[in-house]
Each structure stands twice: as C-alpha cells, then as structure tokens.
N, C-alpha and C positions, 0 to 999 in steps of 0.2 A: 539955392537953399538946400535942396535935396543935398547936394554933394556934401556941403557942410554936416549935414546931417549923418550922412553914412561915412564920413569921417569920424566925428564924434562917436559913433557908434562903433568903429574899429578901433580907435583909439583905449575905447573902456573895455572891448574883450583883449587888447593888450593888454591892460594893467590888470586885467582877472588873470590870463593867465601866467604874467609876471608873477603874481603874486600867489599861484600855484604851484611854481617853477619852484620859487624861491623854498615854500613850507616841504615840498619835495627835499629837495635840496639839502632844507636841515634837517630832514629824517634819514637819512642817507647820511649824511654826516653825522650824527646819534652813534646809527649803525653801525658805521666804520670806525666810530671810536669802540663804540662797545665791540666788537671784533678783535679788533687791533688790542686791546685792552686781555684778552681771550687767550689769544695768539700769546700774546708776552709770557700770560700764566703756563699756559701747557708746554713753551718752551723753558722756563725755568722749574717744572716736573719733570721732565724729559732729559735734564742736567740734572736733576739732583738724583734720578734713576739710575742713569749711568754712572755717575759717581758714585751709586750705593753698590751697583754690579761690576765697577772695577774696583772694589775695594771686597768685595767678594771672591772675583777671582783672583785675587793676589794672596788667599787667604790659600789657595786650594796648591796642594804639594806640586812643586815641579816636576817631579819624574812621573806624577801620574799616579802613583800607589797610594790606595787609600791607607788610614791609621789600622782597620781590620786588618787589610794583608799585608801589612808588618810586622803583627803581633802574630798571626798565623805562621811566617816564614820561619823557617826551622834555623 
C-alpha cells in the first residue's frame, strides 16, 4: 500500500510540475512573440533610415564641391 501511495504522490508532483512547465512555456512564448514582434519594427526603421540616408546622399554633388565654393570660384 505504501508503494501505491508514493506513486500516487509522484504522480501528482508530475502534473504540478507539467502544469508549470506548460504556464512557463506560454510565457516564454508571449515573449518571443512580443520580441520577434520588436525585431520586425526596428528592422523596417532601420530600412526606412537608410532609405532616407541614400536618398540624401544622392542629393550631395559628385565632385565633392559645395554650392558655396562654386559661387566663390572665380
């Protein structure tokens, strides 16, 4: 009887801590949506940045000479 007993007994701290596991588990996966979720935004800042900074330097003269030291050149 004893033995059934401390079966019983291991039995139901398995399903405690299954059922620990498990609420673990979905917190963890929350998290890694909210992350992942994160990620995606700071990568589409990070293309629209670039894309605002090569459309900036396409603006800037190729030879290098500012509009000032053109008007200055004799």
């Amino acid at each position: 009887m004893a033995k059934l007993e401390d079966l019983a007994e291991r039995v139901d701290r398995l399903v405690l801590r299954h059922q620990e596991l498990k609420r673990s588990s979905a917190l963890i996966e929350q998290q890694l949506t909210a992350v992942s979720a994160e990620r995606d935004s700071l990568r589409s800042r990070l293309a629209a940045a670039r894309s605002r900074i090569d459309a900036l330097l396409e603006r800037i003269p190729a030879d290098g000479a500012s509009d000032a030291e053109r008007r200055s050149a004799p």
